[in-house]
Phi, psi and omega in degrees: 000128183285161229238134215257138196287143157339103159353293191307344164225038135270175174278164200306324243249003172280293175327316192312301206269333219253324196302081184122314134332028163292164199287122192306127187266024153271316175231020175061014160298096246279327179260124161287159209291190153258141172288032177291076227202129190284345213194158191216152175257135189262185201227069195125175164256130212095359180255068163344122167256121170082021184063028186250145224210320221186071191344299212307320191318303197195151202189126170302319195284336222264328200276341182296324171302294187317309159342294211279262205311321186268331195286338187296319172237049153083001192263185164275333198199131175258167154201157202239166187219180196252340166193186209265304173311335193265016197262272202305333186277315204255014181258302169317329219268332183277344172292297212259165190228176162260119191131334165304166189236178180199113185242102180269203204237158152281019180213049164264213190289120195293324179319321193266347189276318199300331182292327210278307179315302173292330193249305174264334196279319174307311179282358164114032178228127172291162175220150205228129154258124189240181168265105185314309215267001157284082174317325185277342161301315192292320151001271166313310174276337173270354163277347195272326188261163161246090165270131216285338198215122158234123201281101211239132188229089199261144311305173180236142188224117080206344189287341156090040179280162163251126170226132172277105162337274194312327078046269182318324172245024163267297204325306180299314195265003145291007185261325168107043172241172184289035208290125204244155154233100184290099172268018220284306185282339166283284163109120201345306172303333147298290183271084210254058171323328148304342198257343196243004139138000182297144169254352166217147191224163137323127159210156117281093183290350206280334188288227190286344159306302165300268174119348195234353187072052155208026166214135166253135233199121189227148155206198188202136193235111204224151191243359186242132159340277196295344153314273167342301166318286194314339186315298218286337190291337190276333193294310189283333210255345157277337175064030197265047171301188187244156189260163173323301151331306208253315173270332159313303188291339156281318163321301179335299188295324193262026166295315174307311208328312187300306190289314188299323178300303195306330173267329187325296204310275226298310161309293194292317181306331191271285177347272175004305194287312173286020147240027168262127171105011208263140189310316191294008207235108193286329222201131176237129189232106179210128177293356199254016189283162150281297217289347174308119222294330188234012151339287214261002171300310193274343169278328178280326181254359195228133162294328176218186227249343194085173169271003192241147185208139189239158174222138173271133174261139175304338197251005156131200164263020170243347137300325180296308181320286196311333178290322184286336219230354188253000181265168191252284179298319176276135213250134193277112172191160176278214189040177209177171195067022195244154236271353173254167177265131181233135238215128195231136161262094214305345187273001188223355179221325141269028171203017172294326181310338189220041156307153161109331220241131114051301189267340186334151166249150197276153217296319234246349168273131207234146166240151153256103198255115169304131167253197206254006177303193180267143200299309152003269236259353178257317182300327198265341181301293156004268209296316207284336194251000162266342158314332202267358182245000000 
């Protein structure tokens, strides 16, 4: 058998496809199987084969994903989860302590500020919200504190805010913190957060890793041993993994990744471009716009703009409704990165969690996750349905 070259000096999109995936050496199948099996038989007591015991433990598919994901973002080690919060609640439970702080952006994911705020803040731990792209604020706040994690979310969502990694992780580690990175919406292939000083990143695999709307699905990527341990011990002794099915069907998804970003990318830009300046429209938030606030942060860490894009409708929220409720091709439902388009109100829908708050996002913002459609036929879906409000 020729001798197979190192991961580590292929390209992403070889690694994508080759990295975890050999072939079965029983019937020479091109795909490996899925491992679907609760329990494994030992050979002896204690005689592990391949070291497997127990699905929660360790699962061939499941350790294939994980493979696949740290070699993609530069880490030692992944662990795959059953969704992406529960990937992030095992990344806190291995951090913080009570008496610890935590500093987010004032515009993430609402799911992730409600696990911290509802969930860790009850349990003795702060939570400090800042504006990422003012350095000397985040400074100040992660100085104010004994801050154990500062949690950074590039583009951000929904407003499509930038925060400079590298920057953003002198600042956490001269503080002695933890710099975590949500890349779920750039997504390896954009984005290399580790590369750029992060010590841990984040995923929703359900997103643009998956890729199909048809899985659910978190991880967590980590550059430290002694982390590791810690992930991997809460992954088995909490037990919120990803079942087999579900980490086979995200491989499945990141073999594309390369090509599907590249149209996500190609597709949200041109779109952008065709609804700046358009009346029913206060405001358009696509980082790969120039005049976007954090444009030249995103062009220097991210190779392309990504698929997600947000818009103020100039007549309020009842235009933004009408608007969320009048397109064809973008389909009104939550969640993004899947190869169809979709179309959201983040304030009654990925972001209810935080009326009230800081983070609230404003009545009048509509979001978009571009799908691979032909670009053409999404733009005139787009324009027909901002004629209707």
């Amino acid at each position: 058998m020729p001798e197979i070259t190192a991961p580590e000096s292929l390209g992403f999109s070889t690694r994508a496809i080759r990295v975890g995936q050999e072939f079965d050496p029983t019937t020479g199948a091109i795909i490996p199987p899925v491992y679907l099996t609760s329990t494994f038989v030992q050979d002896g007591i204690g005689g592990f084969r391949g070291g497997y015991e127990y699905a929660r433990g360790g699962n061939p598919t499941r350790d294939s994903l994980q493979e696949l994901l740290a070699s993609l973002e530069g880490g030692s080690h992944a662990y795959s989860f059953a969704s992406g919060l529960a990937a992030e609640d095992t990344l806190l439970r291995a951090v913080l302590q009570p008496g610890d702080n935590i500093v987010m952006g004032n515009d993430v994911y609402g799911g992730t500020h409600r696990l911290v705020n509802r969930v860790f803040v009850p349990w003795g731990v702060g939570l400090s919200t800042v504006d990422m792209s003012d350095l000397d604020a985040v400074r100040d706040a992660v100085a104010a504190s004994k801050t154990a994690i500062l949690w950074i979310e590039t583009p951000s969502n929904p407003l499509m805010k930038i925060s400079d990694i590298a920057a953003l992780a002198e600042i956490g580690h001269a503080n002695g913190a933890l710099v975590v990175v949500d890349n779920t919406f750039a997504s390896p292939y954009l984005q290399q957060p580790i590369a750029l000083g992060a010590d841990v990143i984040v995923h929703s695999t359900t997103k643009y890793l998956g890729g199909h709307s048809d899985v659910l699905g978190g991880a967590v990527i980590v550059n430290d041993l002694e982390l590791a341990e810690k992930v991997g011990f809460l992954q088995f002794a909490v037990g919120a993994v990803s079942g087999p099915l579900d980490a086979w069907l995200t491989v499945r998804g990141i073999k594309t990744l390369a090509v599907r970003m590249d149209r996500h990318s190609a597709n949200a830009q041109e779109i952008a471009e065709g609804l700046v300046g358009h009346p029913a429209l206060d405001a358009v938030y696509y980082p790969g716009l120039p005049d976007h606030p954090g444009h030249d942060i995103a062009a220097r860490q991210m190779s392309a703009f990504g698929g997600m894009l947000s818009v103020a409708l100039t007549g309020g929220a009842v235009a933004a409704r009408k608007f969320a409720e009048s397109t064809e091709l973008f389909q009104l439902a939550e969640s993004l990165g899947g190869v169809e388009s979709l179309i959201g109100y983040p304030t009654e829908m990925t972001h209810a969690s935080v009326r009230g708050t800081e983070l609230e996002v404003p009545d009048n913002v509509i979001r978009l996750s571009v799908g691979i459609e032909d670009v053409d036929d999404l733009l005139a879906d787009v324009l027909r349905a901002l004629d209707q409000v």
